[in-house]
C-alpha beads as a LAMMPS data file, in Angstrom:
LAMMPS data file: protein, C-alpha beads

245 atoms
244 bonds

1 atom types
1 bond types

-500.0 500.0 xlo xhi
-500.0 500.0 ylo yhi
-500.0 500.0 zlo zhi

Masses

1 110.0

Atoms # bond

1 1 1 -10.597 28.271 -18.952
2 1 1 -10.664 27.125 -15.621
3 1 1 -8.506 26.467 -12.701
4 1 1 -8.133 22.674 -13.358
5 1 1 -7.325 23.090 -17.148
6 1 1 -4.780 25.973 -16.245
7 1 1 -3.136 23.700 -13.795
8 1 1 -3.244 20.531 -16.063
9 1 1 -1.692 22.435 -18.876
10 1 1 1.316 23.719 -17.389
11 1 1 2.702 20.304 -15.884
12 1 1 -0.024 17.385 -15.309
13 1 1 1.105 13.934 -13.445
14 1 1 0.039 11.690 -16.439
15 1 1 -1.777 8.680 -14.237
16 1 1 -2.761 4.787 -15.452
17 1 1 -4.849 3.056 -13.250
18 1 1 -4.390 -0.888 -13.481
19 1 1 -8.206 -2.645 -11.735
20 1 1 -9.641 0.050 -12.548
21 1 1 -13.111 -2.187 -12.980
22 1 1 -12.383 -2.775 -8.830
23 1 1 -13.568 -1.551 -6.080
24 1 1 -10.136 0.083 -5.532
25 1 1 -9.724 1.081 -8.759
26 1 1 -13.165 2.781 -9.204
27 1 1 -12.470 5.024 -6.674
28 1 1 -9.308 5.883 -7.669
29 1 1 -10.061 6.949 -10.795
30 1 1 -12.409 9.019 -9.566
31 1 1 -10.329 10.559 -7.483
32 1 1 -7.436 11.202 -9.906
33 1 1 -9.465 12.885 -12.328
34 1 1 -10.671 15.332 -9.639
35 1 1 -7.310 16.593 -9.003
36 1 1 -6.472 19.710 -10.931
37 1 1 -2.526 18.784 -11.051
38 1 1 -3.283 14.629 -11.908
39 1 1 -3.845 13.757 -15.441
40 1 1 -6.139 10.440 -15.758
41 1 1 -4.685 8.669 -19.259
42 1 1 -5.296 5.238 -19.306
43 1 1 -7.917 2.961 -17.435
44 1 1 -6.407 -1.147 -17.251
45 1 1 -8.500 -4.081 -16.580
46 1 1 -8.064 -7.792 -17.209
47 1 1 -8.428 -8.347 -20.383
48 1 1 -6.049 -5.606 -21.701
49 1 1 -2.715 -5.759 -22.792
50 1 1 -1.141 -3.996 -20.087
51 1 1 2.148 -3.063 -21.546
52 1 1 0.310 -2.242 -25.068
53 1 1 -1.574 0.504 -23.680
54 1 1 0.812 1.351 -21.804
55 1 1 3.316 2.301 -24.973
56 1 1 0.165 4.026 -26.310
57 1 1 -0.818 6.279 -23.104
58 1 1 2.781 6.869 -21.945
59 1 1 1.410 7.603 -18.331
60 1 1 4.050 9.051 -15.646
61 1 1 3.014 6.562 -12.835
62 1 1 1.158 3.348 -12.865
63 1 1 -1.110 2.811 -10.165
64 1 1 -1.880 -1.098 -9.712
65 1 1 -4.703 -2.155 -7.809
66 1 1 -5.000 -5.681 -9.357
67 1 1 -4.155 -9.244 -7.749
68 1 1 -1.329 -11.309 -6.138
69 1 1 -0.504 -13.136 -9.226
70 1 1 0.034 -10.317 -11.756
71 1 1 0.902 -7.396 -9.440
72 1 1 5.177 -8.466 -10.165
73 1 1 4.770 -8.619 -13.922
74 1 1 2.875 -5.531 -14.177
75 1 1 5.496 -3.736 -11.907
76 1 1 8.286 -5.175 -13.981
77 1 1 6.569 -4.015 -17.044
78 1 1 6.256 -0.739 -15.898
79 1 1 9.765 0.113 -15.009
80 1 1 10.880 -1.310 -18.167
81 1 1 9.125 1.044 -19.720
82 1 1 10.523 4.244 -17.520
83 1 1 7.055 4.293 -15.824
84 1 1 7.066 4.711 -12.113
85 1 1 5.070 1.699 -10.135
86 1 1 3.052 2.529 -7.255
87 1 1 1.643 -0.155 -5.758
88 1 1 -1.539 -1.077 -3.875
89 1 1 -2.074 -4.907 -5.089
90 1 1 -0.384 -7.477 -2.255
91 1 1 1.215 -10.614 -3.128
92 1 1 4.936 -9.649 -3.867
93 1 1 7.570 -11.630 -1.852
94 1 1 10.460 -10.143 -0.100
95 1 1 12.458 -11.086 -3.211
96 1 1 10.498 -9.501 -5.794
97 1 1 10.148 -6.206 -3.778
98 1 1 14.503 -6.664 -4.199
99 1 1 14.687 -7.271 -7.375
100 1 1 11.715 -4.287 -8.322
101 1 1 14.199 -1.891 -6.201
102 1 1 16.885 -2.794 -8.048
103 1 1 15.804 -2.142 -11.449
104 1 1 14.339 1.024 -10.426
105 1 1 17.896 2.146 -9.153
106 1 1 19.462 1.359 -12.468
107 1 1 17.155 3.930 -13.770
108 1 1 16.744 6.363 -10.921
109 1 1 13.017 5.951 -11.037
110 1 1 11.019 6.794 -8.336
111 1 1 8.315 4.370 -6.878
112 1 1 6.380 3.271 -4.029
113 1 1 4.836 -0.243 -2.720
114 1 1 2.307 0.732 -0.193
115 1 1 0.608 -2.460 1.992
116 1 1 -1.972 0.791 2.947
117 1 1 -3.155 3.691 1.959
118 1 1 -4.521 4.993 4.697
119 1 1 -2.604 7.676 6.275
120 1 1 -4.584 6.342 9.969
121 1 1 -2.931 3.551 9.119
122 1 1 0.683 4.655 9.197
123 1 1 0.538 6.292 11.878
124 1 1 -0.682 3.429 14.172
125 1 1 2.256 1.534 12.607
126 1 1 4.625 4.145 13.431
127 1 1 3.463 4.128 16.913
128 1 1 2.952 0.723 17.313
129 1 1 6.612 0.571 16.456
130 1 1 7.946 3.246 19.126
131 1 1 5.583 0.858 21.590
132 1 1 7.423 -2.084 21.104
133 1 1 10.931 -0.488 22.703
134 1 1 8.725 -0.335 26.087
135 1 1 6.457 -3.421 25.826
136 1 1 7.850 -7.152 26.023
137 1 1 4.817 -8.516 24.918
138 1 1 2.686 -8.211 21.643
139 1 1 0.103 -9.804 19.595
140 1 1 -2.038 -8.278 16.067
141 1 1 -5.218 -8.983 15.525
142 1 1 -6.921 -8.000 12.098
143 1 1 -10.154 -7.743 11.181
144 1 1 -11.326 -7.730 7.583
145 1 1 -14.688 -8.380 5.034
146 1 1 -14.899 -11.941 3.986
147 1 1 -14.043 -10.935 0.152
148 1 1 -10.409 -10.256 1.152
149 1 1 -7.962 -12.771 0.147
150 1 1 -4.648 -12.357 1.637
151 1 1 -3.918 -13.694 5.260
152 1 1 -2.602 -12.066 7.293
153 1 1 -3.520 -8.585 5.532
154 1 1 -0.252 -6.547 4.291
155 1 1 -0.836 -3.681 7.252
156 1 1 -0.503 -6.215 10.015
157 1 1 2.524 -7.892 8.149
158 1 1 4.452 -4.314 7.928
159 1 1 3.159 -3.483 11.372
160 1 1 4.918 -6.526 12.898
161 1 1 8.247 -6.001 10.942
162 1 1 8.376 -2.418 12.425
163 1 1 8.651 -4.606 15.683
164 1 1 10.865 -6.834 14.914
165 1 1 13.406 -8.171 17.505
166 1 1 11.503 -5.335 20.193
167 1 1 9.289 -7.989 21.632
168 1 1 9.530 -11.490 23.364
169 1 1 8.357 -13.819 20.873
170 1 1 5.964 -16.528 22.201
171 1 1 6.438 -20.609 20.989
172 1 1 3.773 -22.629 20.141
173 1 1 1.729 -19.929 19.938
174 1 1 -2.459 -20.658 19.156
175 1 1 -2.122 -17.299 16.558
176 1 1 -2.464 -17.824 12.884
177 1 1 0.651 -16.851 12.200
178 1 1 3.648 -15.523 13.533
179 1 1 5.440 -12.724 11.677
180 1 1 8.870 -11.777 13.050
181 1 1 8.044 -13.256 16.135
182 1 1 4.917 -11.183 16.504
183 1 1 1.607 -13.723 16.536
184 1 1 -0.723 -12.151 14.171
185 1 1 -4.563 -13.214 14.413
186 1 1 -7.160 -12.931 11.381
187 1 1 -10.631 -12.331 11.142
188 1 1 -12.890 -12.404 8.717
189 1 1 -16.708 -11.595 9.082
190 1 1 -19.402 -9.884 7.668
191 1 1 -19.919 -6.322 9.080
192 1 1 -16.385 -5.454 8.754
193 1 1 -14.550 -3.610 6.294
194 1 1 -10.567 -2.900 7.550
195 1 1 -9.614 -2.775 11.148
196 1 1 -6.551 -3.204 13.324
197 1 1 -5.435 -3.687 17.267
198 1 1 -2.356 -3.910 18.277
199 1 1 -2.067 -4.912 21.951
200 1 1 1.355 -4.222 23.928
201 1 1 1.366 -5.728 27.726
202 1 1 4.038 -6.116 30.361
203 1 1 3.293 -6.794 33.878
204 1 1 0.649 -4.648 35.842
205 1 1 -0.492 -2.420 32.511
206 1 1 -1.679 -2.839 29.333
207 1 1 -1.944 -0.425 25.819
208 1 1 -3.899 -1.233 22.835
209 1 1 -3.971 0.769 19.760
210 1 1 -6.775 0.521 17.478
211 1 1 -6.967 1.716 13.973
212 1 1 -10.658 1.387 12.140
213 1 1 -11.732 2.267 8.365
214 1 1 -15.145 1.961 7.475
215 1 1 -14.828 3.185 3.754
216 1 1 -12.399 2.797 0.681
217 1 1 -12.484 5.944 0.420
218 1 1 -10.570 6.762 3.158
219 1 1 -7.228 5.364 1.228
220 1 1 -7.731 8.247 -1.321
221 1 1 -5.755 11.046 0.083
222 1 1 -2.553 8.564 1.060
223 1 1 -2.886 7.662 -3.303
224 1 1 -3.056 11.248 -4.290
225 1 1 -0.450 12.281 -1.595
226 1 1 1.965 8.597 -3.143
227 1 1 1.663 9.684 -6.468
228 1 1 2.576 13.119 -5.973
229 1 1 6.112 11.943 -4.193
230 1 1 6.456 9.121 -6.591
231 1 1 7.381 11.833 -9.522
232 1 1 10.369 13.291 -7.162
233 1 1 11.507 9.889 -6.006
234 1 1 14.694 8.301 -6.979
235 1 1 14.345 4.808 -6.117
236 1 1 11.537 2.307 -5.039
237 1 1 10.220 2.796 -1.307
238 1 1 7.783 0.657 0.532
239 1 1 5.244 2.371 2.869
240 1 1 3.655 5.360 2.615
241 1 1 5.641 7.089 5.676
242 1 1 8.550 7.808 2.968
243 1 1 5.515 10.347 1.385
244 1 1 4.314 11.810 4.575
245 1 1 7.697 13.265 5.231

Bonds

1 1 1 2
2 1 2 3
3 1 3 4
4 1 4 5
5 1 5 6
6 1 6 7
7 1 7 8
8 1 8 9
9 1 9 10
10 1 10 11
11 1 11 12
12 1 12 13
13 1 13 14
14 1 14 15
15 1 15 16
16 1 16 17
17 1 17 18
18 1 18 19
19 1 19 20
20 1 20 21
21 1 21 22
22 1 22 23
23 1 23 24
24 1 24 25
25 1 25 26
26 1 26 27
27 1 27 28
28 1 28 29
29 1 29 30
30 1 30 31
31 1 31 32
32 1 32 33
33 1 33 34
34 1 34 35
35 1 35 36
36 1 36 37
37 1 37 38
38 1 38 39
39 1 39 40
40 1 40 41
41 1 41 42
42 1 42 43
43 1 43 44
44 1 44 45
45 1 45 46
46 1 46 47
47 1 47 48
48 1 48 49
49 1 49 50
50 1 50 51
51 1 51 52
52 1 52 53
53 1 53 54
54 1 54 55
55 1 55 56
56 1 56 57
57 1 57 58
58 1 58 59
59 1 59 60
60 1 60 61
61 1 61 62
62 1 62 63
63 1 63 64
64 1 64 65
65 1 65 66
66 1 66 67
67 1 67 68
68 1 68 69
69 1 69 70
70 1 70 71
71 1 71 72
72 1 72 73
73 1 73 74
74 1 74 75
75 1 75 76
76 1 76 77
77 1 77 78
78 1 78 79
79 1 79 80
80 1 80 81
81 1 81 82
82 1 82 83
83 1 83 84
84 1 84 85
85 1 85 86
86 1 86 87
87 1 87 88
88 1 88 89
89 1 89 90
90 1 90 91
91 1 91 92
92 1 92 93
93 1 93 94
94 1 94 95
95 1 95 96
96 1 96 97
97 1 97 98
98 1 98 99
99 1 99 100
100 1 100 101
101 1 101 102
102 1 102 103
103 1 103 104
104 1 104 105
105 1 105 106
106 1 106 107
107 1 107 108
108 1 108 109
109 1 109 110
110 1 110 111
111 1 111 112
112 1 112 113
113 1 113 114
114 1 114 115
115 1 115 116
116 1 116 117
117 1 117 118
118 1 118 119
119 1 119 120
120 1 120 121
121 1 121 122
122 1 122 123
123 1 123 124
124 1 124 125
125 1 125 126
126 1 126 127
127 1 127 128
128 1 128 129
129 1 129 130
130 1 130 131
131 1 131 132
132 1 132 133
133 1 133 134
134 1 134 135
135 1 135 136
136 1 136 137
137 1 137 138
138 1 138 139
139 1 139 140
140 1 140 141
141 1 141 142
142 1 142 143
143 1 143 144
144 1 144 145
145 1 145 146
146 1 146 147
147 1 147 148
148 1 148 149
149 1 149 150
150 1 150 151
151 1 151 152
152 1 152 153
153 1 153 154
154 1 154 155
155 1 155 156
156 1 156 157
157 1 157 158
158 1 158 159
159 1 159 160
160 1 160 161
161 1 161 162
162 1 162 163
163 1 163 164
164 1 164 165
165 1 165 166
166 1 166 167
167 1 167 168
168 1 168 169
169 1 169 170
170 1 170 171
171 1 171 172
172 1 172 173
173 1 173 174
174 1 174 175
175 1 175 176
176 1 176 177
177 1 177 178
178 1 178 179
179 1 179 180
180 1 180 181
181 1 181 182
182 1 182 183
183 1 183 184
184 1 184 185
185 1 185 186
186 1 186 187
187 1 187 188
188 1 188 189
189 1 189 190
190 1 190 191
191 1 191 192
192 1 192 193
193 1 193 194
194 1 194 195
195 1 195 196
196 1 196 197
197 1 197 198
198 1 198 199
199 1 199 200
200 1 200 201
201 1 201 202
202 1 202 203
203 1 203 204
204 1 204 205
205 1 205 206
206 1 206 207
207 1 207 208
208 1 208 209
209 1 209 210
210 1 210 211
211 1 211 212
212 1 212 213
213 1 213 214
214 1 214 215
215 1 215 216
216 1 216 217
217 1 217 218
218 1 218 219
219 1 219 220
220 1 220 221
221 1 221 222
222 1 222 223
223 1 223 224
224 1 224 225
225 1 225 226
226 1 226 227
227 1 227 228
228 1 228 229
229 1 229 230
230 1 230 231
231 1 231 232
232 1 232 233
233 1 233 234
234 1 234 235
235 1 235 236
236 1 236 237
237 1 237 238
238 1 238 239
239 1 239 240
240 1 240 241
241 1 241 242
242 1 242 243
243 1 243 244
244 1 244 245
C-alpha cells in the first residue's frame, strides 16, 4: 500500500466539489485528489441535484466554485446538512454572508468565504491595509479576462474594506465605483488573466503595490491550505488570512 492510501485510511478530509465542469473546478479536483490527506467524493455540476448527492456522498466540506445566483442556496444547503461551505463563487451580499455565519454558529461548523485564493493575493491586501494608516489618498484598479462577470472583482472589494475610513475619500469621482470611499477602476481585456494595483499617494511620494496571476493554478495551494482549516473551524470566516495564521 502506499503512502497516499495509508494516509487516506487513517482520517481523509471527505471533499465535494460544486463547478466542477469549470475552469475552477477542473483544477480543483485535480488538485484534491492529489493530496494524500483529501478525499475527492463527489463531483457537482448544473444539472445535479445538489443536496441529493450530497445526502448520498456525505462529504466533510463543500467546495463551491459555481455562480452568483446559486452560490447562497448551495451554502445554505450545505450547512443544513452539517457540511462545512467553503466558498470561491462571488455574488453573496453582506446580508447573506450574516445570515450563512449565523447558522453556522448554531452548529459550531467551521467554514470559509474566500473572494481569493491566492495566497499573493492576501498578502497585498494585508499590506495594502497597513498602507492606508500612512497614505491619505487611494485608488484600485483591477484588471481581469473579458469572461469574468462580476464588477468590481471580489479581491478589490475586500481590499478596499480593509481600508475603510484610512483614506480621504474623493466626490464625484470618474472611477467605476467607489467602495468604502475607495474609487475602484475595472478592466477588462484580452491578454489578461487576474491582476491588481493598489496606488497610495500623499504629497511629494508615491507607493503602488502590484499583485499579478497569470494561471488558475496559482489559487490551488490557498484551497488545499482553506480546506484543511475549515475542518478545525468553529464558525464561518471570510478571507483566507483566518487560514494562513
Amino acid at each position: 500500500m502506499n503512502k497516499k492510501q495509508t494516509v487516506k485510511s487513517v482520517s481523509p478530509i471527505r471533499v465535494a466539489v460544486s463547478g466542477a465542469r469549470g475552469k475552477m473546478g477542473r483544477i480543483t479536483v485535480i488538485a484534491i485528489d492529489n493530496e494524500p490527506d483529501l478525499n475527492l467524493v463527489a463531483t457537482i455540476n448544473r444539472e445535479d441535484d445538489l443536496e441529493a448527492v450530497l445526502k448520498q456522498a456525505l462529504p466533510d466540506v463543500l467546495i463551491d466554485f459555481t455562480l452568483p445566483g446559486c452560490v447562497f442556496r448551495h451554502a445554505k444547503i450545505a450547512i443544513t446538512l452539517g457540511i462545512r461551505p467553503l466558498i470561491g463563487a462571488s455574488g453573496l451580499s453582506e446580508s447573506n454572508i450574516e445570515y450563512l455565519k449565523q447558522q453556522c454558529q448554531l452548529q459550531a461548523l467551521g467554514g470559509l468565504i474566500a473572494p481569493n485564493f491566492s495566497i499573493s493575493a492576501i498578502l497585498m491586501m494585508q499590506m495594502a491595509q497597513q498602507a492606508a494608516r500612512y497614505f491619505p489618498h487611494a485608488e484600485i484598479i483591477e484588471m481581469h479576462h473579458p469572461m469574468k462577470v462580476d464588477s468590481p472583482s471580489g479581491t478589490a472589494i475586500a481590499t478596499a474594506q480593509r481600508m475603510d475610513g484610512m483614506t480621504i475619500a474623493s466626490e464625484d469621482h470618474p472611477a467605476s465605483q467607489c467602495v468604502q470611499g475607495v474609487p475602484i477602476h475595472s478592466v477588462r481585456m484580452p491578454g489578461m488573466f487576474a491582476h491588481q494595483q493598489v496606488i497610495f499617494s500623499r504629497d511629494g511620494e508615491r507607493l503602488t503595490l502590484q499583485q499579478d496571476c497569470s494561471d488558475r493554478q496559482a489559487m490551488m495551494p490557498g484551497v488545499v491550505l482553506a480546506t484543511r482549516y475549515v475542518m478545525k473551524a468553529t464558525a464561518l470566516h471570510y478571507g483566507l488570512d483566518v487560514a494562513l495564521g
